[in-house]
C-alpha positions as MATLAB code, in Angstrom:
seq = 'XXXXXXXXXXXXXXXXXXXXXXXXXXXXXXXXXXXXXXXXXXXXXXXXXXXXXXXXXXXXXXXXXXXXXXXXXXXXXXXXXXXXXXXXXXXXXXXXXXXXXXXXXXXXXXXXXXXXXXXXXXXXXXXXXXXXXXXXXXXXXXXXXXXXXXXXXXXXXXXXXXXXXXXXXXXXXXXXXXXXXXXXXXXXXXXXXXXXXXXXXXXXXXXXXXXXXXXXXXXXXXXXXXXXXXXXXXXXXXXXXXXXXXXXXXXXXXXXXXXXXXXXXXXXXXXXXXXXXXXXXXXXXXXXXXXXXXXXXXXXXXXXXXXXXXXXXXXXXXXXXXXXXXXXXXXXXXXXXXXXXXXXXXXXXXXXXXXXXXXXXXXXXXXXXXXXXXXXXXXXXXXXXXXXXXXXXXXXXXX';
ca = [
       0.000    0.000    0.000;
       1.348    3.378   -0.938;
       1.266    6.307    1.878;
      -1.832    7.730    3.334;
      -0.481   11.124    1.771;
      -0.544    9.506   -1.913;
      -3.244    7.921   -1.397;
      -5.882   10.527   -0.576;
      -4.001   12.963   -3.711;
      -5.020   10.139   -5.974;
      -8.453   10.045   -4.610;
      -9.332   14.217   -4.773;
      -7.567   13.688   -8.228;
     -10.809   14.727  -10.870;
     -12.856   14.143   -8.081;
     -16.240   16.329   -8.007;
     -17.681   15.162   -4.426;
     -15.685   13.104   -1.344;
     -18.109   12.944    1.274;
     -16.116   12.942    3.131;
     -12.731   13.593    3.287;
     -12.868   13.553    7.130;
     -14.068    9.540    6.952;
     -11.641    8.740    4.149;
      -8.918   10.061    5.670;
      -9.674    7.888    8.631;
     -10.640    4.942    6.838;
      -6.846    5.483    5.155;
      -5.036    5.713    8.334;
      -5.817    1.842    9.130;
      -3.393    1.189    7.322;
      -5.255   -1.635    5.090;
      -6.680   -2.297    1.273;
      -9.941    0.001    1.402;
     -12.980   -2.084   -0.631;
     -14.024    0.152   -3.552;
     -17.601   -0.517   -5.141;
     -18.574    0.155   -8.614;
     -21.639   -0.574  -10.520;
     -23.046   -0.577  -13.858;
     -26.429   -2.093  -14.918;
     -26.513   -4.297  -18.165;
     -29.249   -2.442  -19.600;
     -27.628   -2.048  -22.986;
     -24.765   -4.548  -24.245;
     -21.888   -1.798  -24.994;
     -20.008    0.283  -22.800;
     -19.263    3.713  -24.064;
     -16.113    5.764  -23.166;
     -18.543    7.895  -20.706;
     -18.601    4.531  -18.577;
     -14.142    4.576  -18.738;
     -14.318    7.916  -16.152;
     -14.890    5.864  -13.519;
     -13.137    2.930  -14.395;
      -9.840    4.760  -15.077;
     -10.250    6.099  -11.700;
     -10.546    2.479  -10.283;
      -7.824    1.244  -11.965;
      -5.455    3.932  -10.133;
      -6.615    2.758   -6.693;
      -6.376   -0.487   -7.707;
      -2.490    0.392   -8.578;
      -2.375    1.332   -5.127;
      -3.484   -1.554   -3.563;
      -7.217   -1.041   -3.262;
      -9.995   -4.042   -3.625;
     -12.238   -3.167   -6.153;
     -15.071   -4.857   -6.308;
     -16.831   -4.773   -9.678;
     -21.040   -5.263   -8.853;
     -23.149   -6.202  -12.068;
     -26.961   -4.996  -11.509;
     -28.220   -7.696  -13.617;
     -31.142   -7.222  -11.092;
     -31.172   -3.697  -10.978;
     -31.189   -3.418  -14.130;
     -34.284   -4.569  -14.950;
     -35.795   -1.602  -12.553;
     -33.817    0.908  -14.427;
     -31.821    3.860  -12.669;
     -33.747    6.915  -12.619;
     -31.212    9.001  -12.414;
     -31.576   12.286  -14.433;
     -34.324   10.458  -16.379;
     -37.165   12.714  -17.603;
     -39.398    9.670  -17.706;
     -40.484    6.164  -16.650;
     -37.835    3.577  -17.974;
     -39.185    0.623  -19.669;
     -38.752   -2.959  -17.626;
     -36.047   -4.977  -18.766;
     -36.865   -8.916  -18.960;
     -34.140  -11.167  -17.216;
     -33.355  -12.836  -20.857;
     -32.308   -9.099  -21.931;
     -30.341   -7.986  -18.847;
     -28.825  -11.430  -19.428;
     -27.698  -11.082  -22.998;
     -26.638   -7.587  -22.022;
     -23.971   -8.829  -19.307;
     -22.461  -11.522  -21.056;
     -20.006   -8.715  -22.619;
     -19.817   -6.596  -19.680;
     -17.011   -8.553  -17.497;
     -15.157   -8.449  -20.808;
     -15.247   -4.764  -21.413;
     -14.955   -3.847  -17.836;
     -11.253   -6.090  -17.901;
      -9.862   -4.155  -20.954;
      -8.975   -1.448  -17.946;
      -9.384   -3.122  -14.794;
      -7.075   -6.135  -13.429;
      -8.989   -9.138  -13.617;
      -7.450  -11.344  -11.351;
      -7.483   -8.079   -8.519;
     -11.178   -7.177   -9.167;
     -13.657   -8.758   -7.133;
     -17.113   -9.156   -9.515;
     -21.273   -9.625   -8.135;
     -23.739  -10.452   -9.919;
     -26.470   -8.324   -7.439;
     -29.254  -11.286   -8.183;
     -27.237  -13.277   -5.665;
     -28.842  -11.421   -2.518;
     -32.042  -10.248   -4.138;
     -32.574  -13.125   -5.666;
     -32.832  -14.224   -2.768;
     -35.033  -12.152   -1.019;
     -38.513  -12.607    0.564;
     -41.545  -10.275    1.145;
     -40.580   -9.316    4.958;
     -36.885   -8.714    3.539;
     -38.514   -5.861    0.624;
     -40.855   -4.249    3.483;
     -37.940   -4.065    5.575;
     -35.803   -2.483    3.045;
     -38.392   -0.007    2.050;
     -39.593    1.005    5.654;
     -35.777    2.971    5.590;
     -36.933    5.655    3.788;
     -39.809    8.443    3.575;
     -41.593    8.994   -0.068;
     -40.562   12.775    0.610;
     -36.794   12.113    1.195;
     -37.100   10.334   -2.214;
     -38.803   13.111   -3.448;
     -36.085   15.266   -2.546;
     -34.398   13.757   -5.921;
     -33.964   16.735   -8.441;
     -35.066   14.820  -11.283;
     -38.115   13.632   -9.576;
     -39.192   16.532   -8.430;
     -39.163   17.786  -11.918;
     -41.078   15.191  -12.820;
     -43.731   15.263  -10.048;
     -43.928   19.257  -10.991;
     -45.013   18.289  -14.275;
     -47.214   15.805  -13.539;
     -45.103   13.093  -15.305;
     -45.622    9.316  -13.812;
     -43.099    8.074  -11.351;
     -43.232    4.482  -10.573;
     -43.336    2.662   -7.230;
     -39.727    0.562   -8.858;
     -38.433    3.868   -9.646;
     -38.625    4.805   -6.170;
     -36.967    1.578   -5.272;
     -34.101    1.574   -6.473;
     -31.808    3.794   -4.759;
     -32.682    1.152   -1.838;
     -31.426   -1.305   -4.188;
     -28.227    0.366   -4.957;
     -27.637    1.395   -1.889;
     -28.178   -2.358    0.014;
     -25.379   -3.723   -2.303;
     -23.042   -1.599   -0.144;
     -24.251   -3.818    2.763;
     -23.633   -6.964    0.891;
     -20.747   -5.969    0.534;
     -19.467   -4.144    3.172;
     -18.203   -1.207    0.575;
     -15.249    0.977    2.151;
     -15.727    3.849   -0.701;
     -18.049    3.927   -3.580;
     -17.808    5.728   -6.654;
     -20.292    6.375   -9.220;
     -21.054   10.000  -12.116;
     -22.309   12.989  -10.665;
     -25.766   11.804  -11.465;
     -25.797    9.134   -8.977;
     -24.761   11.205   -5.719;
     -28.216   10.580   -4.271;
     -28.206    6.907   -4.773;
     -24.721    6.845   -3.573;
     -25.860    8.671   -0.066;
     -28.212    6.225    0.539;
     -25.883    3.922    0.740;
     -24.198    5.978    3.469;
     -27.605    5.575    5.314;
     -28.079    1.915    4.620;
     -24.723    0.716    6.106;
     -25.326    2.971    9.226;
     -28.864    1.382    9.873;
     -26.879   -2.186    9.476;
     -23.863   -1.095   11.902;
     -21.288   -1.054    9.543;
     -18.968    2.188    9.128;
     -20.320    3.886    6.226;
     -19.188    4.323    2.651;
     -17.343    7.489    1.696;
     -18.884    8.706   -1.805;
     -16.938    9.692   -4.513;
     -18.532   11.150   -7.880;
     -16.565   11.893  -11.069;
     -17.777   14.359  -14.037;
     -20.038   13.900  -16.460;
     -18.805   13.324  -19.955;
     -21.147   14.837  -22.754;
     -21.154   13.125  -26.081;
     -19.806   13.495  -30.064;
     -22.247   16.620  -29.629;
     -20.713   18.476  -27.133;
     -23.839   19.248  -25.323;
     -25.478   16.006  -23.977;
     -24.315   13.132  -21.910;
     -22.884   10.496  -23.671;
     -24.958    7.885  -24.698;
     -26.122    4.843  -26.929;
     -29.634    5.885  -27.051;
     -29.370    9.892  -27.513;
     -26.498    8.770  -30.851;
     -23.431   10.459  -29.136;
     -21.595    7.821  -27.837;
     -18.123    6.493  -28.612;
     -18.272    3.249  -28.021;
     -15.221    0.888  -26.367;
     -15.828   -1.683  -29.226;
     -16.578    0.799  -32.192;
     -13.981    0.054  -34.676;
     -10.805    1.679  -34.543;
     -11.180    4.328  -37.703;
     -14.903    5.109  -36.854;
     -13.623    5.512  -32.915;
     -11.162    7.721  -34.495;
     -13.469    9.723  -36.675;
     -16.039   10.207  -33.733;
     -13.581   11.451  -31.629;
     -12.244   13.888  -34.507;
     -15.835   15.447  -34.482;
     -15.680   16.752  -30.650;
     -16.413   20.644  -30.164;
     -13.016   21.731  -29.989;
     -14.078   22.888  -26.234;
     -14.211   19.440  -25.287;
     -10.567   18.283  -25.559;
      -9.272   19.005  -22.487;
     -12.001   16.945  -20.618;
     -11.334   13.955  -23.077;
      -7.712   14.544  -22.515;
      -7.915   14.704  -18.588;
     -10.899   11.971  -18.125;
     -10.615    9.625  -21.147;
      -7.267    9.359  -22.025;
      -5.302    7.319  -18.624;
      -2.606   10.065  -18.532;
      -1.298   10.322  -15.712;
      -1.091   14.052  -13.752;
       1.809   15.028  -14.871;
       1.100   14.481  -18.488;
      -2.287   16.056  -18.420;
      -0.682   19.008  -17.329;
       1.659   19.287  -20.293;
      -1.178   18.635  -22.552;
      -2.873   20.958  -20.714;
      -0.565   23.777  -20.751;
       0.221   23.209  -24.480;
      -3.718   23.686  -25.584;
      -4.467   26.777  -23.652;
      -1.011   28.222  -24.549;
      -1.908   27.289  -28.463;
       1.464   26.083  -29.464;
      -0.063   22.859  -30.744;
      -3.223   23.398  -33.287;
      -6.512   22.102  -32.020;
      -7.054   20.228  -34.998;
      -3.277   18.689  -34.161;
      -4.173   17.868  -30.420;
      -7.584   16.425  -31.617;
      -5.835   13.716  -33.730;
      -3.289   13.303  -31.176;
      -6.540   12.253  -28.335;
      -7.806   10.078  -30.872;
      -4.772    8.162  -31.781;
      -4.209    7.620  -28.133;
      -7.440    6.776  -27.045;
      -7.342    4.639  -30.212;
      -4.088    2.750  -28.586;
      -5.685    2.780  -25.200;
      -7.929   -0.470  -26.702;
      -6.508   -1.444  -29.872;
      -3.000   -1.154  -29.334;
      -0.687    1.754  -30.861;
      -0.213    0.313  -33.904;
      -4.287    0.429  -34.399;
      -4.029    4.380  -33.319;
      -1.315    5.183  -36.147;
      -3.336    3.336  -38.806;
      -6.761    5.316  -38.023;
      -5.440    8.280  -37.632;
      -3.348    7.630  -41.211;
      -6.665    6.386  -42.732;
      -8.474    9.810  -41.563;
      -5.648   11.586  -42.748;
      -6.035    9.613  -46.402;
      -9.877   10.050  -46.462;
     -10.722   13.221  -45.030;
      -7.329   15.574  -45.577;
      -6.337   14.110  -48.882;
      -9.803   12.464  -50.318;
      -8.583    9.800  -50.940;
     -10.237    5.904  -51.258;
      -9.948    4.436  -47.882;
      -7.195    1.969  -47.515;
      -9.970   -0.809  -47.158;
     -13.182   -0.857  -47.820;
     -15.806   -3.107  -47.378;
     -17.097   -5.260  -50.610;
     -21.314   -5.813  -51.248;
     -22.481   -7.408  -54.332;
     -26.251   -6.745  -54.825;
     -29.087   -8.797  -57.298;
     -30.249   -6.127  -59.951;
     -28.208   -3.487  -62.116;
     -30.421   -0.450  -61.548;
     -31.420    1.331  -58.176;
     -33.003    4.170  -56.945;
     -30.597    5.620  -54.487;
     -32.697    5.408  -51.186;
     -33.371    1.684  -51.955;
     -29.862    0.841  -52.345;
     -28.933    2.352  -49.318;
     -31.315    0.256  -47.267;
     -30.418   -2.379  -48.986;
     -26.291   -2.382  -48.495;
     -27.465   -1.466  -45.055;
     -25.377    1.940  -45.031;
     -29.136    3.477  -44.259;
     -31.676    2.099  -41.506;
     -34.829    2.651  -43.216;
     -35.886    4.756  -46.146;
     -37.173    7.855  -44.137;
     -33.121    8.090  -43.054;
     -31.705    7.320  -46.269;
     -33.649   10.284  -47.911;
     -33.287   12.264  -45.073;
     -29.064   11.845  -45.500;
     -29.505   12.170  -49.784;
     -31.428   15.494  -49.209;
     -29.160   16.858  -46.951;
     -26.187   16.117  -49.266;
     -24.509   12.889  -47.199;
     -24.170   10.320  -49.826;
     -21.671   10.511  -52.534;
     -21.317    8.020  -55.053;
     -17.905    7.261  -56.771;
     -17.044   10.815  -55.127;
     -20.301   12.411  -56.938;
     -22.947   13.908  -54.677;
     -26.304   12.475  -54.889;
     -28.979   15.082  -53.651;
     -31.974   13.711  -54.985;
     -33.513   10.588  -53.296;
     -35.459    9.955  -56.773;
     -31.776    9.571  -58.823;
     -31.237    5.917  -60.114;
     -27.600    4.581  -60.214;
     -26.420    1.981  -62.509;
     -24.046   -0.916  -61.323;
     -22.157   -1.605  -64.941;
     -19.341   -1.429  -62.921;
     -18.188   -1.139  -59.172;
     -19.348    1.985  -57.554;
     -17.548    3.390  -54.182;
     -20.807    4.713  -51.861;
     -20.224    6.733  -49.311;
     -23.377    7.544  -46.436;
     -22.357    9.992  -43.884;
     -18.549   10.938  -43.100;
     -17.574    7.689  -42.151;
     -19.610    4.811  -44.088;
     -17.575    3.381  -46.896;
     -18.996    0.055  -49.403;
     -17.896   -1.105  -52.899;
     -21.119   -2.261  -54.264;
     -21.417   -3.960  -57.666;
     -23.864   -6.331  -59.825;
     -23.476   -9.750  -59.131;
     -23.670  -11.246  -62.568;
];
């Protein structure tokens, strides 16, 4: 174990709330591995970069010598976290929540030490549970300290429904602690309320209670919302390397140095250089842009990955120029209206999107726009179609 000193440095480090540093600072003075919760509920199969804030923060106290323990809500998540929800959240079946964490342990180890993490499932205790164990849990707290929630007073303002589960679930979250017996927990901004209950919880059982730590928020592609898979702004940890890349590229330029400082596991010394070189402008934004990609590219794919995306951007968006490799589609009929051939290459969704992306100009066909969704193209030879900034296919008439 490193020194109480270095210890609660890398702790504050990015660190929006420590309630509190008082407790911590005790807890660190025993002199012994502190357990360190996090949780994440399956309820979609991909984590996105937003989900690496805390993780990257877990992996430095596990460099110290911390436990982490790594809790899977595959029960939880088929409640669904209100947090900073505007409405009710659909329930999850336990066949979805299921398919959902097979790939979670999986992503979660690309940063985290396997063999040092300890990993729940939370259906072990609450699968377990009985009636008199749920009225026991929910005679802790008053419907008007839930109500204290921003987001659900917001709601209950505007007369939007707010379900009895919904209510629930900070409980939920906040008995895992209990289970087990969590020395710190860390979770987004978002979930400070959740993570107080917690607090609460463990003091009603007799056990010394958590010390909350929340991280920042990170907004998406867009610059404006928080990142995720539903809203479209999410980089996810499995996209592929030269759309990662690309995505990344797109950030508000106002955005770097939280990407830099939360995204990219530098450690303080080099965020500070980075740092000092972007708000001094000796290094173009553009410039530092690529750079964050490439390593955040490396961070999953390995560094030779990062210098071949950022080299393929460089070919296809600099010096427009044919991507190095593109993907090959051979199709059933020579002639095609251009929003049907989109759908069916699958570089469009559905036909409302694919003229929606025509109209607007997004579709190029051997490097010639194609504005109008009623244009035909002809397939006497192999045509390069490009949808959006980073959809590539050769498509050509199987004969």
């Amino acid at each position: 174990m490193a020194n109480s000193d270095n210890n609660m440095e890398v702790f504050q480090r990015g660190a929006v709330d420590l309630i509190s540093e008082y407790d911590l600072k005790k807890k660190l003075a025993q002199k012994r591995p502190l357990r360190i919760k996090y949780g994440a509920d399956p309820s979609a199969p991909d984590l996105h970069l937003g989900h690496t804030v805390p993780l990257r923060k877990l992996k430095e106290l596990q460099d110290l010598g911390h436990q982490i323990i790594f809790i899977i809500g595959d029960f939880t998540a088929r409640v669904g976290d209100p947090s900073q929800q505007s409405e009710t959240r659909r329930l999850f079946s336990a066949s979805q929540v299921k398919e959902n964490a097979k790939t979670y342990e999986n992503q979660v180890f690309q940063i985290l030490d396997r063999l040092k993490t300890e990993v729940h499932y939370n259906s072990e205790w609450f699968s377990e549970f009985k009636p008199d164990d749920f009225l026991s849990l929910t005679s802790k707290y008053t419907v008007a300290r839930i109500l204290e929630r921003d987001d659900f007073q917001k709601r209950f303002k505007e007369k939007k429904p707010i379900t009895i589960l919904e209510f629930i679930y900070p409980l939920l979250q906040g008995y895992d602690s209990v289970m087990v017996r969590a020395d710190v927990e860390v979770g987004g901004t978002d979930q400070k309320f959740n993570l107080l209950v917690g607090r609460e919880l463990q003091r009603d059982a007799e056990q010394e209670p958590q010390v909350v730590m929340t991280l920042p928020i990170i907004a998406g592609v867009d610059g404006k919302i928080k990142m995720s898979k539903s809203v479209g702004n999410a980089i996810g940890i499995q996209d592929e390397p030269n759309d990662m890349f690309g995505k990344i590229m797109s950030i508000p330029d106002d955005l770097m140095l939280r990407y830099w400082n939360y995204l990219a596991g530098l450690t303080a010394e080099e965020f500070k250089k980075i740092e000092k070189e972007i708000q001094s402008k000796k290094v173009h934004p553009r410039e530092s842009k690529a750079q964050l990609g490439e390593r955040i590219v490396s961070l999953y794919y390995g560094v030779e990955k990062g210098k071949q995306a950022r080299e393929e951007f460089d070919q296809v968006f600099q010096k427009k120029e044919r991507p190095t490799e593109v993907p090959k589609k051979t199709v059933n009929q020579k002639e095609w209206n251009i929003v049907e051939l989109l759908v069916a290459i699958k570089l469009c969704p559905s036909k409302n999107e694919a003229r929606r992306l025509v109209t607007q100009g997004g579709v190029k066909v051997d490097e010639k726009t194609i504005d109008d969704p009623m244009a035909n193209i002809q397939l006497s030879k192999a045509v390069l179609v490009k949808c959006g900034k980073r959809k590539f296919l050769e498509v050509e008439f199987e004969q």
